[in-house]
Every structure is written in structure tokens, then in C-alpha cells.
C-alpha positions as CSV (number, residue, x, y, z in Angstrom):
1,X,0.0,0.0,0.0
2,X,1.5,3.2,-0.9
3,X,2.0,6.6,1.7
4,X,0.4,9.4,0.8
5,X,2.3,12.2,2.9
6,X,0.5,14.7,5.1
7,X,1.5,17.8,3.0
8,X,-0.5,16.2,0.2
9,X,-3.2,15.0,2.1
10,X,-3.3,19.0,3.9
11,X,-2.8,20.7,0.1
12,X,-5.9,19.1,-1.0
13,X,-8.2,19.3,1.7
14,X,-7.2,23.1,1.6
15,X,-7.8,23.4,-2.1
16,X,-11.1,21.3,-1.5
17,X,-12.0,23.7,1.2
18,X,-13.3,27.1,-0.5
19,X,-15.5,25.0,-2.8
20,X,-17.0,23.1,-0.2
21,X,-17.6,26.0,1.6
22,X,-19.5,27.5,-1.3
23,X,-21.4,24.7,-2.0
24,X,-22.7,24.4,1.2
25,X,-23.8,27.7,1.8
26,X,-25.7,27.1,-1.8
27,X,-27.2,24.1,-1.0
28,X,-28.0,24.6,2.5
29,X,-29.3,27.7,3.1
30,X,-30.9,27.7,-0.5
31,X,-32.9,24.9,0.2
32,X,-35.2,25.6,2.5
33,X,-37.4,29.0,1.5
34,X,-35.9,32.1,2.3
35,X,-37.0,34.5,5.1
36,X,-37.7,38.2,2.8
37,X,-36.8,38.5,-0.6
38,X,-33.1,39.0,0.5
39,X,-30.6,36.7,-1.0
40,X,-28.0,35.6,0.9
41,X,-24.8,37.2,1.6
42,X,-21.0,36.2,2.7
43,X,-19.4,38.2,4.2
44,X,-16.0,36.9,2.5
45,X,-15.5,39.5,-0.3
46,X,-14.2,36.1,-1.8
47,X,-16.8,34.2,-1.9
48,X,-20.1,34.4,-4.3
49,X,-23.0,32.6,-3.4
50,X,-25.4,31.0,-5.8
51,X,-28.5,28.7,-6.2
52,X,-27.1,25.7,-7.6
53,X,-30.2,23.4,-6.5
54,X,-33.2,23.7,-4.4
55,X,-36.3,22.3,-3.5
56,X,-38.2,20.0,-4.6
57,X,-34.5,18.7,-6.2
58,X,-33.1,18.1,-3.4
59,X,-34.9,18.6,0.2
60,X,-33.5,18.4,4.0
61,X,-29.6,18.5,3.0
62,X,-27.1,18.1,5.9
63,X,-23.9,16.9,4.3
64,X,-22.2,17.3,1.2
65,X,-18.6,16.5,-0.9
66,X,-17.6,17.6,-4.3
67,X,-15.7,15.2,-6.5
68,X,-12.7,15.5,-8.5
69,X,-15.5,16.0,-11.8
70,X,-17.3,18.7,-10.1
71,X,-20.2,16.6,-8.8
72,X,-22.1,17.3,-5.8
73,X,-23.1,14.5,-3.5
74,X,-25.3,15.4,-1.1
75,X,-26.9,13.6,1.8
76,X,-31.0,14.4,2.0
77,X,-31.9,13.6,5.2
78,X,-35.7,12.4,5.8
79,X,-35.6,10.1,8.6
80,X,-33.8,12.3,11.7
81,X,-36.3,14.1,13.9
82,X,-39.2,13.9,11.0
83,X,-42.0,16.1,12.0
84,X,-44.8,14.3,13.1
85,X,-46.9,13.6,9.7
86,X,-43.8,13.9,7.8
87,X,-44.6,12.8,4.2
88,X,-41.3,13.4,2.3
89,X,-39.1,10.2,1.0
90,X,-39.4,7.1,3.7
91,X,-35.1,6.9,4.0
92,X,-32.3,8.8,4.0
93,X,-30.3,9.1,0.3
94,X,-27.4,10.2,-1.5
95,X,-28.0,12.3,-4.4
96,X,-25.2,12.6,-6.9
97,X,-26.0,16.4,-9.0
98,X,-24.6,17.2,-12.2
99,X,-24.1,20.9,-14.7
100,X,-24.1,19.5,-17.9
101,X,-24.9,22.6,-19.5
102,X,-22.4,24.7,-17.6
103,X,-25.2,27.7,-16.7
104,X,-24.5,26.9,-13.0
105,X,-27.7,25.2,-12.3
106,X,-28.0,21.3,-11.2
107,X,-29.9,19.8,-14.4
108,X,-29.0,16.1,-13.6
109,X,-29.7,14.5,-10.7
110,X,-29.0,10.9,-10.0
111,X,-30.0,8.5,-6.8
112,X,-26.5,7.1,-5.9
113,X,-28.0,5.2,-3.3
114,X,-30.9,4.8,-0.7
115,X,-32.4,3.1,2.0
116,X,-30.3,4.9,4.8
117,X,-31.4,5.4,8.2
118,X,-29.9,8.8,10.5
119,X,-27.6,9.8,7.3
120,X,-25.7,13.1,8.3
121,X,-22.4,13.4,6.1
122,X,-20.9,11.9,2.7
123,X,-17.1,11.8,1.7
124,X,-16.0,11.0,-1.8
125,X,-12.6,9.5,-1.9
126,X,-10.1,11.7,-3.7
127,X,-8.7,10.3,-6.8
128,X,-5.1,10.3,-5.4
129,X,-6.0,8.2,-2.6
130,X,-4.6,4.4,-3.6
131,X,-5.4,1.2,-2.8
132,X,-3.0,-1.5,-2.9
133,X,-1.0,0.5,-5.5
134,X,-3.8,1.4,-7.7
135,X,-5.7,4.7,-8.7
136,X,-9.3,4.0,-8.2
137,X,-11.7,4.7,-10.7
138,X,-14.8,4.6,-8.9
139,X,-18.0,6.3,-10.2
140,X,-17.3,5.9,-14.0
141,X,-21.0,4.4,-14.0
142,X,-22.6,7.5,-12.9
């Protein structure tokens, strides 16, 4: 099995950091309606926040990771603390969102899988990460 050092491991997370950030703040705070007709704001000159998917795409978000392609895969949670008649999806799933068309919007949307229970974060392994001294090429289905 090969090492990967730290520094490596450390420069990507950073790198990974800002749009994660970003895509967060899109996906969460965008997804539930919005108090006012007052888009969000950062207050990181830096950053610039933008609907990239909403409701009814994607409902009750609480983790997300952004691949090496520029997918989003999100956790939509249904099954922690529903309300009491709650009649959104019966289980927790990972939804895997797509630009095709490069206008910034999520216009595919693919069930990567489902049937969870109490589902809060997803990680997708970064393509540099090896196993037994081979790249893995995971997701080439979707």
C-alpha cells in the first residue's frame, strides 16, 4: 500500500476547502425558502453565493462532498427528527447532482443510493488516494 504524505493530504483538503464552503452555503441555506426576498450574503468579499439546487431537487440536505468531476453528492436527510406527519421520502439518500450545460444550475440529478437510516455526512474518496497501489476509478458508471 503506498503513503500518501500529510503535505499532500493537507494541500488538498485546503484546495477542497473554499468550494465546499460555497457549496454548502448554496445548497443549504438555499434549500429551505428564504426569510424576505433578500438573497444571501457572505461576508468573505471572496466568496459568491449562488442557487445551484433547491427544493423539490433536493430537500433536507445536511452533508455534502464535491468530486474531483465537479459533482455534488449530497446527503438528503428524511428520517432524523421527521415532524410528526412527515410525508417526504421514507429513507435517507445520496444524491449525486450534475451541470451538464455549464449555466451553473444542477440539471442532472442521479440516486447514488438509498435506504439509509440517520444519514448526516458523505465523503468521496479523492482520486489520489490508492489502494494496494492502484488509482481508483470509482464512479465511471454514474
Amino acid at each position: 500500500m503506498g503513503f500518501v504524505p500529510f503535505t499532500a493530504v493537507w494541500a488538498y483538503l485546503r484546495a477542497k476547502l473554499m468550494n465546499r464552503l460555497v457549496l454548502c452555503l448554496i445548497v443549504l441555506a438555499l434549500a429551505s425558502p428564504l426569510h424576505a426576498d433578500e438573497p444571501p450574503k457572505s461576508l468573505d468579499p471572496r466568496l459568491k453565493i449562488e442557487l445551484f439546487a433547491e427544493h423539490p431537487q433536493i430537500v433536507t440536505p445536511t452533508g455534502l462532498d464535491v468530486d474531483h468531476r465537479g459533482r455534488v453528492f449530497a446527503i438528503e436527510n428524511n428520517t432524523h427528527f421527521p415532524p410528526e406527519g412527515y410525508k417526504g421520502y421514507p429513507t435517507d439518500r445520496v444524491l449525486v447532482m450534475s451541470d451538464t450545460d455549464n449555466d451553473g444550475k444542477a440539471d442532472k440529478i442521479v440516486v447514488f443510493t438509498d435506504g439509509l437510516k440517520y444519514s448526516m455526512s458523505v465523503a468521496v474518496r479523492p482520486i489520489w488516494f490508492t489502494v494496494s497501489g492502484k488509482a481508483l476509478a470509482q464512479w465511471h458508471l454514474l
